[in-house]
N, C-alpha and C positions, 0 to 999 in steps of 0.2 A: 344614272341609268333611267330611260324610259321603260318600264314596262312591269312586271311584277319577278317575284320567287316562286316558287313551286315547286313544293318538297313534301314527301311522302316517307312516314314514317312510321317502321312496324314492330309489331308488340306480340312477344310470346311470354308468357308466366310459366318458372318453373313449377312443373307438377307438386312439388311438395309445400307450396306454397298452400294448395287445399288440404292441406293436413295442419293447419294452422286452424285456434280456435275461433267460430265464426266472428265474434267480437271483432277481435284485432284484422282479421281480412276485411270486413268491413269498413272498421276504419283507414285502412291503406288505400282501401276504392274510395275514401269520402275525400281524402287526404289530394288523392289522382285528379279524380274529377272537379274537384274546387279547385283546382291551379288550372286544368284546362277551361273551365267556365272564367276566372279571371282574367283567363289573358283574351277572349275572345274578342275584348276591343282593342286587340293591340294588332289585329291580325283581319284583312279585309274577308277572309272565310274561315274558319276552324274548324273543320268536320271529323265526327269520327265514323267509323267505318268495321261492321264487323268480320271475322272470316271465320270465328270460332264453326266449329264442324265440316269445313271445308278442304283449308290445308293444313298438314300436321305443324309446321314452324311457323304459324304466325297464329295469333287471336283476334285481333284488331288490330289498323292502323289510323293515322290523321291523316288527313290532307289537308294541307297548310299551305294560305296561299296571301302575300305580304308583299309591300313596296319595300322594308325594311329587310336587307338581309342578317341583319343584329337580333331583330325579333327570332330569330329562328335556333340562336344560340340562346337566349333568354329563355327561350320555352322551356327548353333541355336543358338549364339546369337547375330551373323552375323543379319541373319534374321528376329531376336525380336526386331532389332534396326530400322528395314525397316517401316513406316507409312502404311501397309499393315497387318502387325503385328497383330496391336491392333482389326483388324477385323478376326481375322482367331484364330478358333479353331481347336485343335490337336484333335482328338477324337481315333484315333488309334494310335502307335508306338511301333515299333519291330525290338529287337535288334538280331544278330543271331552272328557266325563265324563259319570260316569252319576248319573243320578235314579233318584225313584218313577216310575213310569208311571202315569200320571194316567188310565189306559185300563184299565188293572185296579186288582184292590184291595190291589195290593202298599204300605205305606206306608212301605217304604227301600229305600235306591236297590241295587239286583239287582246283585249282583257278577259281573263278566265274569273266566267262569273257561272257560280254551280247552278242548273236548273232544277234540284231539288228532284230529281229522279230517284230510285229505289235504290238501284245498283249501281254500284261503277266498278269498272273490268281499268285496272293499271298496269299495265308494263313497260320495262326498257324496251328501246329499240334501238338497233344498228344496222345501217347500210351495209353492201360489200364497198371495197373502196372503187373497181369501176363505175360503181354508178356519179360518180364525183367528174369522172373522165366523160362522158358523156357531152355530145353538145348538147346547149343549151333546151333548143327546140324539140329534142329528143325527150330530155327530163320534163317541160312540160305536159308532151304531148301522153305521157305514162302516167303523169299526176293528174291532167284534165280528164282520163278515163279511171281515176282512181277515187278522185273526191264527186262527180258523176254520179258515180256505183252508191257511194255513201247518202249525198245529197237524196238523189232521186228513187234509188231502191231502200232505203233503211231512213227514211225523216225523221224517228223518232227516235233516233241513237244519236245523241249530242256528243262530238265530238271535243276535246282539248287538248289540242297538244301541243309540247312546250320542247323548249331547246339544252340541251346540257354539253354542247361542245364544251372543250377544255377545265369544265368544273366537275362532271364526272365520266364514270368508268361507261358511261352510252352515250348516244350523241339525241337520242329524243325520249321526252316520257310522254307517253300515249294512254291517256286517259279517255274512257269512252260510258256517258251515264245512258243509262236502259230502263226501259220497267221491265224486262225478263231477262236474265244471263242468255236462254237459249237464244234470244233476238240475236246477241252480240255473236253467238257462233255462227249464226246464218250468213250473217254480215262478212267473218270471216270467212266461211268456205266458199261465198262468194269474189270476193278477193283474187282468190288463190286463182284464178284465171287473169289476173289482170295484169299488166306489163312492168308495172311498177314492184308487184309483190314477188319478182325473180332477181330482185336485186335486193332481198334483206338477208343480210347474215342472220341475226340474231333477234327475240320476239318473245323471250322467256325468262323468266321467270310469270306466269301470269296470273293475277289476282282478282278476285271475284266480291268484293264488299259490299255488306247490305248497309244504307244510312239508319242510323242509328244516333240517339246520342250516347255523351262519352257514359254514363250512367249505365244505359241498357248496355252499353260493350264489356263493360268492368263484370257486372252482372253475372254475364255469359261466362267469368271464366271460370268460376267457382259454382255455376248452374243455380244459383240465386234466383236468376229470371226465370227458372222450371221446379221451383217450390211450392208447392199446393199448401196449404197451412189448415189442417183438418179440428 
């Protein structure tokens, strides 16, 4: 395969988990984030990402992005082996890769390289199935007013987005880095006039993650990083 993996991966900690003595939770977060620090050169970016106070099922996730799609099983069981493990539910996971974009005249597949923005806004996406039926010139001409909007009204919203036909449950992951979430809604409800965005079924689950590393995310879920020490 030419091009990378692109997989997002989410992390909730049951609640009783901070009822554990600070000691031992500490140690499960030194346990966590030394396997995710280790594997960072096995992996062309290892980000993590926090959402602790934003949505109620997720805390943090990674976004993982590799030539290797082995690497991605290695992380995970890396990470299953950590005493941290046994308290953390997955409740999200999305696997993507990237192509050409058949929408321009790129002909290989655009390497996703993070710009190191604050936030990054991730979701699934799915077409309706007419928009497949479509001529071609048609689907262009809804995508050239679509990436347009983005390019020339919102420049400083980096766009990534990657492909998941037949390897998951959507057919795109749409990642989008920001220095403000609200930039990213503006971006959206302008959208919603455009030709292209009456042919998406599906656009949800949606996630709003500040960069972080994996330390400061761990931190956050036991309130560690809002300790004052008097």
């Amino acid at each position: 395969m030419e091009g990378q993996y692109v997989a997002y991966t989410f992390f909730r900690v049951d609640p009783a988990w901070r009822r554990l003595p600070v000691e031992e939770r500490q140690a499960g977060k030194d346990a966590f984030a030394e396997t995710v620090e280790d594997f960072s050169d096995r992996f062309e970016h290892l980000r993590a990402y926090t959402t602790t106070g934003v949505r109620p099922e997720t805390d943090f996730f990674l976004w993982k992005i590799t030539e290797r799609y082995d690497a991605l099983g290695e992380l995970g069981a890396a990470l299953n082996a950590t005493p941290l493990a046994g308290w953390l539910e997955t409740p999200y996971s999305y696997l993507a890769t990237t192509k050409a974009s058949q929408y321009t005249s790129a002909r290989k597949a655009r390497k996703i390289t993070p710009h190191g923005l604050p936030y990054l806004v991730v979701y699934p996406f799915v077409k309706v199935r007419p928009w497949y039926a479509l001529e071609e010139a048609d689907r262009q001409r809804a995508m050239d007013e679509h990436m347009v909007i983005g390019r020339e009204e919102f420049p400083g919203i980096k766009n990534h987005t990657t492909y998941s036909f037949g390897i998951d449950d959507q057919e795109f992951m749409t990642a989008f880095e920001c220095e403000e979430p609200a930039d990213f809604m503006h971006l959206m409800l302008r959208l919603r006039h455009s030709e292209a965005s009456s042919y998406t079924e599906r656009d949800t689950p949606i996630f709003v993650g500040r960069h972080v590393t994996v330390r400061e995310a761990l931190a956050a879920l036991d309130g560690a990083s809002a300790r004052v020490e008097l």
